[in-house]
N, C-alpha and C positions, 0 to 999 in steps of 0.2 A: 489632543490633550497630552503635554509632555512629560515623561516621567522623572519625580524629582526624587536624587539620590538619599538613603535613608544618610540621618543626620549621625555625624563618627561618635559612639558608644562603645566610651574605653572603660567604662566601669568595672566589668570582671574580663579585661584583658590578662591580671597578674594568674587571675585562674587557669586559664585559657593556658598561659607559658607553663603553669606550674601544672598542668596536665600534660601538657606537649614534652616536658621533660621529663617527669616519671614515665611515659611511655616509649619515649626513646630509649632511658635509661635499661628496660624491660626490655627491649630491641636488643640492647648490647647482651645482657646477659644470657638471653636466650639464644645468641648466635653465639657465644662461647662455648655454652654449653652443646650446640650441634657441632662447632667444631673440634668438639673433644673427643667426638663420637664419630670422626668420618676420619678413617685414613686416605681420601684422595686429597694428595698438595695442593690443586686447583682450585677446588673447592675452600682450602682451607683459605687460601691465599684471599679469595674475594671474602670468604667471609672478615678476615681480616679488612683489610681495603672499605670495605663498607663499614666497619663501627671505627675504622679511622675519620672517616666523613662523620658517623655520628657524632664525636665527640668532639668535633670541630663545629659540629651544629651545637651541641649542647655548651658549649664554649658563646656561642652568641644569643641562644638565648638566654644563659646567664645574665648576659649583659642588658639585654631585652628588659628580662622583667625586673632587674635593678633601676630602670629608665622609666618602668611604669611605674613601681611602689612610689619612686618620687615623685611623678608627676600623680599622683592618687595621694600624696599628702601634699602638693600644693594646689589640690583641688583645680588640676587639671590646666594653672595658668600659663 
């Protein structure tokens, strides 16, 4: 018996982004905040580096869940 894939269920996708985003957003702040508090440059450098990649994520999924609200008022067509 072969297993059939669940059927695509975008209905609270917008959710889904708009939790992925304030969590990230929590991501950046909270690694500002420990690199306020670390005098090694190393350290401070990656924390840097990494909420530049955040905000290059949160940059798409902007975009993301702009592409779902519309497609969730045109009922998905």
């Amino acid at each position: 018996m072969g297993k059939r894939p669940k059927p695509d269920d975008r209905r609270d996708n917008v959710e889904k982004i708009q939790r992925n985003i304030n969590n990230t957003i929590e991501n950046i702040e909270a690694a500002e905040d420990m690199m306020a508090k670390t005098d090694n440059p190393e350290q401070r450098r990656q924390i840097q580096e990494k909420n530049e990649r955040r905000r290059e994520a949160l940059k798409g999924m902007r975009e993301e869940i702009r592409d779902e609200a519309l497609a969730r008022e045109r009922d998905y067509q």
